[in-house]
N, C-alpha and C positions, 0 to 999 in steps of 0.2 A: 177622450172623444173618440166616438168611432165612422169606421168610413168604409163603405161597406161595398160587394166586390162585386168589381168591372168584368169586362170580357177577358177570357185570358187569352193570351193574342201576343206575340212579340211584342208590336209596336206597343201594347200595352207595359207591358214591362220595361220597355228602354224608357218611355216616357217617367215610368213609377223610381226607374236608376238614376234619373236625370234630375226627378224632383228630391231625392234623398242623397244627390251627391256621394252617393255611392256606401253610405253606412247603412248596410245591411245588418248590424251588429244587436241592434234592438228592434228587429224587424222579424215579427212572428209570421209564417206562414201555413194555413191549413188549406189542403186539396181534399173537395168535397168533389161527389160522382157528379157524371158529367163535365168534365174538364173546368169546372171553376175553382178560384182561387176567393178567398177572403183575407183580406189583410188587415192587419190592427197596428196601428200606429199610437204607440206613446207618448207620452208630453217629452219623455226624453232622448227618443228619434225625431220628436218636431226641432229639437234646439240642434239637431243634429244637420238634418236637413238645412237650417237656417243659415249653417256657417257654409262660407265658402271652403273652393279648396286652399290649399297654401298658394300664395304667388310664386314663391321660389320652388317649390316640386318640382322636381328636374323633369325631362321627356322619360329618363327610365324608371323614376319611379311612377309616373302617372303610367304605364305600361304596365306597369306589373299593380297596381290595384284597379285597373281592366282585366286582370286574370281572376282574381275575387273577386270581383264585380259576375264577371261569367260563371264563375263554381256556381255561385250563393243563387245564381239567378237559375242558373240549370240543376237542382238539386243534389250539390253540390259532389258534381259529376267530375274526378279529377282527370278521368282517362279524356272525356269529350272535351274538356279544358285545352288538355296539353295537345291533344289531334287540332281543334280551334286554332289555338297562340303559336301552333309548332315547337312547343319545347318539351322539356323530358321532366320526367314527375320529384326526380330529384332537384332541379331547379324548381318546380312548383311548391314542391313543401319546402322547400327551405325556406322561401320567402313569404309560405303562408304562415309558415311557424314562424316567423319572424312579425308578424303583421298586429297591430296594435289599432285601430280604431278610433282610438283619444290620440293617437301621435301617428300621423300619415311620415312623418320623416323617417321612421322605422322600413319604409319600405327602399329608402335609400340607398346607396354604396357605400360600406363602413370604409374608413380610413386606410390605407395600407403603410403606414407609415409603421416599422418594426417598433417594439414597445422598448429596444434594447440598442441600441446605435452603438457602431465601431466606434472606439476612443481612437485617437493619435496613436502612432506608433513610431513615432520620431521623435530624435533629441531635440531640444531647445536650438543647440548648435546649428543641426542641419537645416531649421525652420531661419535661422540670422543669415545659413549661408544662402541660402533663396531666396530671400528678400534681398539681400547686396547685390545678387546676379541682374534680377529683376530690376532692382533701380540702375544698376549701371548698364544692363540693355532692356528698354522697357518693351519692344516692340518683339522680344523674340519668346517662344514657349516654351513650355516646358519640354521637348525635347531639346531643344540645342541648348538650356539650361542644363539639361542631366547630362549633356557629352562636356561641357564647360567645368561641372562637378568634378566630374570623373577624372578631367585632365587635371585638378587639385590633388584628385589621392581622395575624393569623399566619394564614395560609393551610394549611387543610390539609384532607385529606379523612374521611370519616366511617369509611370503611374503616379506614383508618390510623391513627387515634385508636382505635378497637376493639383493634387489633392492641398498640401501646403498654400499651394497660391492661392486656391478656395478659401483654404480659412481663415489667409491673410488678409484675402479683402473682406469675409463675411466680419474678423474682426476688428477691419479699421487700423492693421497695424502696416497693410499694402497700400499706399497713395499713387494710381496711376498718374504719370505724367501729361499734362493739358497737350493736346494738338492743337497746330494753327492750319486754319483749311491753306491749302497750296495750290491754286490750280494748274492742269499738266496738259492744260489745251494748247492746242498751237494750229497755228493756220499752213494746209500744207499747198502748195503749190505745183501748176503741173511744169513737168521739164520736157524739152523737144528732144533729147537722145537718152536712148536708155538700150542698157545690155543685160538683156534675161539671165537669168543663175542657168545653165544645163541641168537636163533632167539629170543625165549621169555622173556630175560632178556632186558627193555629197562631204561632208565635212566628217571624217574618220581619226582626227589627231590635232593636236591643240593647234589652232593656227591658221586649218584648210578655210574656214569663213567665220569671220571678225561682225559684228552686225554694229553700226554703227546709227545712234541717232540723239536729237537734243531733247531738252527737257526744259520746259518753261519753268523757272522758281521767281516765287514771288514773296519776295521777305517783308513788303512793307505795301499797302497800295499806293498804286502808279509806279512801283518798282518792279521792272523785267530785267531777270538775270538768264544766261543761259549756259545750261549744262550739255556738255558735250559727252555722252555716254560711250562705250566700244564694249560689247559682251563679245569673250569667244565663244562659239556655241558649243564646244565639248568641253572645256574644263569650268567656265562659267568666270573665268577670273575677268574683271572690270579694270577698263582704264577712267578715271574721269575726271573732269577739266570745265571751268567755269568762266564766261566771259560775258562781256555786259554787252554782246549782240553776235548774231550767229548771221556771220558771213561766208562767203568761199574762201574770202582770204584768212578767217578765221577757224575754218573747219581746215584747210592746207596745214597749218602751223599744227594742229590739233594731231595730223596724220604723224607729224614729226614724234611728237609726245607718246603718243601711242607705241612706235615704233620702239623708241629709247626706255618705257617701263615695261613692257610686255615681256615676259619670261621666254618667249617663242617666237618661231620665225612667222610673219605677216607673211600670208601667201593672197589673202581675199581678203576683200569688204564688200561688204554688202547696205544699201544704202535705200533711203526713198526717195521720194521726189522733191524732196525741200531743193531750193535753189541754193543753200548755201554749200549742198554738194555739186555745184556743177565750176566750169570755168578752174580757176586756181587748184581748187581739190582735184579735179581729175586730171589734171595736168601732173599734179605730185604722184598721183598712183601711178599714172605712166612712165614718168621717169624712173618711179622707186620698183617696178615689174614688179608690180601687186595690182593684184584682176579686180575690178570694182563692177560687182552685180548688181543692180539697180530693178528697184520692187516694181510692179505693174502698177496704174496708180490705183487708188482707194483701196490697197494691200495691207495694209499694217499689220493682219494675222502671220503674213508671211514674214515678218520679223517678229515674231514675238518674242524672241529669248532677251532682247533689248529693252521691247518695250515693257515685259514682266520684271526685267531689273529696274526701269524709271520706276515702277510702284515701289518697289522695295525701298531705293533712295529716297524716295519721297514721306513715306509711312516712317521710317525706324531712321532715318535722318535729318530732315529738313521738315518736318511736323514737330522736333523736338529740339529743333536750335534755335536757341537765344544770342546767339553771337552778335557777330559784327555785320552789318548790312554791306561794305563796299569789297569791291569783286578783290583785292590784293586780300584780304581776311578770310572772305569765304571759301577761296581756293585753298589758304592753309588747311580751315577747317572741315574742307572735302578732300584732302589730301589722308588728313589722318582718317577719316570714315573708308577710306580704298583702302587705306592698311588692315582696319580693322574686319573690312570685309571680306578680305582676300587671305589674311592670315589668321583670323580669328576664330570669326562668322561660321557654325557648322552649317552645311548645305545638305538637306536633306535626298537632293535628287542626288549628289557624289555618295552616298551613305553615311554622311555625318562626318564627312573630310572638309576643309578646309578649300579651295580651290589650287593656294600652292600645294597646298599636302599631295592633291591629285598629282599637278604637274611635275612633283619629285618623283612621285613614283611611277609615270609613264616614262618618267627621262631616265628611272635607274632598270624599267622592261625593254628601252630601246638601247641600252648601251652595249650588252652581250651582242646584240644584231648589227652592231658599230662597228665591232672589234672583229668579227667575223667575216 
């Protein structure tokens, strides 16, 4: 059948691209004088025309068969194409030579996934030693795994160990440990005296400010425990101490504790406005001449080295204990997590030291200036 020719006119032709959904592919056209066009359409441009486009055609491909859409329409003009679309004629032909008529997906983005993938390049061995690390600290990555290796005698890299854990879990042989949510809210309170930190008072040696604050745990519902946290803020080493309610009389007793495991001498604490620092506790810092700084209130940022330790305790501790729920148990078993944090735990912000590691070795840079 034939169908015989309109005005040629843009609006003509967007109309003629719109009714053949863009398969120009069996679409003959003759320019006769006088700027007319005759067109002849096939019974197999009709079945062409009929079909929709793909639903799934991405936005780039339905782009770039609007650039053939404009060649085919502007006889087939590559330079006025690519001036139109803004692109360069090597992106044009590539994708015109690419372009198939019966398969619009051709106009797609091929894959980039290499034909050829890295094998493993690690023993069996190393692959057992990083999953034992992993299960016996699930919460830490694969850098304080690779400084953990290394303190074995197994040498291996941080990239590598990353990579292991990949394929421990892509193959179902790494079983991450279940979390219990824990929440770390707490209700703060305002206090009627408080002593600003000095601008020129800054913390240069383990000791100069202690940041101290609690931690709601919640091991069972309707059960409140509370953790009494102390971060020093240069070496990062943790005291910490667990009582089934957080009082003055109970934070007072806490300053004792502190006092008696801390590597270093207490010089400051630094504190916010919960009430269980005021009355008893500040009476014991006075006695014991240790300067207690107290936060402005709705400050929390300004202790953060504290409150970035409650997350840690929370995530790689008490999200993965199953123990015993009453406060004489949970202290043993937050006794041993101080151990293992202070003497095990690599800390990224010391360079992968230990927090006593640090403190042995500011104490063995100050002992020449001792003896002097």
């Amino acid at each position: 059948m034939r169908r015989h020719l309109v005005e040629c006119g843009l609006q003509q032709h967007q109309t003629t691209r719109r009714r053949l959904d863009g398969y120009y592919s069996s679409l003959r056209l003759c320019t006769v004088a006088g700027m007319r066009v005759k067109h002849t359409v096939t019974p197999k441009s009709r079945r062409f025309a009929a079909r929709p486009l793909p639903p799934d055609l991405s936005q780039e491909a339905r782009a770039r068969l609007k650039w053939i859409d404009y060649y085919r329409l502007n006889g087939e003009n590559a330079s006025l194409t690519c001036r139109h679309f803004d692109i360069s004629r090597t992106t044009f032909y590539r994708w015109y030579g690419r372009y198939d008529p019966l398969n619009l997906k051709t106009l797609e983005d091929r894959p980039c996934t290499p034909k050829q993938r890295r094998k493993p390049t690690w023993s069996l061995e190393t692959a057992e030693a990083v999953r034992k690390k992993r299960e016996q600290y699930p919460s830490w990555g694969k850098y304080k795994i690779a400084v953990l290796l290394q303190r074995d005698g197994l040498t291996v890299s941080v990239s590598q160990v990353g990579r292991i854990l990949k394929r421990l879990r892509q193959t179902g042989e790494l079983i991450e440990a279940p979390r219990c949510a824990i929440s770390v809210r707490k209700r703060r309170l305002r206090r009627p005296y408080a002593v600003r930190k000095p601008k020129e008072y800054q913390a240069e040696e383990p000791g100069d400010i202690v940041q101290v604050d609690t931690l709601d745990v919640r091991p069972l519902p309707n059960v409140v425990r509370k953790q009494f946290t102390a971060r020093d803020m240069v070496s990062r080493y943790d005291v910490l101490d667990i009582r089934s309610t957080a009082t003055a009389k109970m934070a007072a007793e806490f300053v004792g504790t502190l006092i008696e495991r801390a590597p270093f001498k207490i010089k400051a604490i630094q504190v916010d406005n919960g009430s269980e620092f005021m009355a008893e506790f500040e009476e014991v810092c006075r006695d014991r001449a240790i300067k207690l700084f107290v936060l402005p209130p709705r400050s929390p940022k300004l202790n953060g080295r504290v409150e970035r330790a409650q997350r840690t305790h929370t995530e790689e501790h008490w999200e993965l204990s199953t123990g015993d729920t009453e406060v004489p148990a949970m202290r043993r078993e937050l006794r041993g997590w101080e151990k293992v944090y202070n003497e095990i735990r690599p800390h990224q912000a010391l360079g992968y030291l230990t927090p006593l590691e640090y403190i042995n070795h500011w104490q063995r840079k100050q002992a020449p200036k001792q003896v002097v």
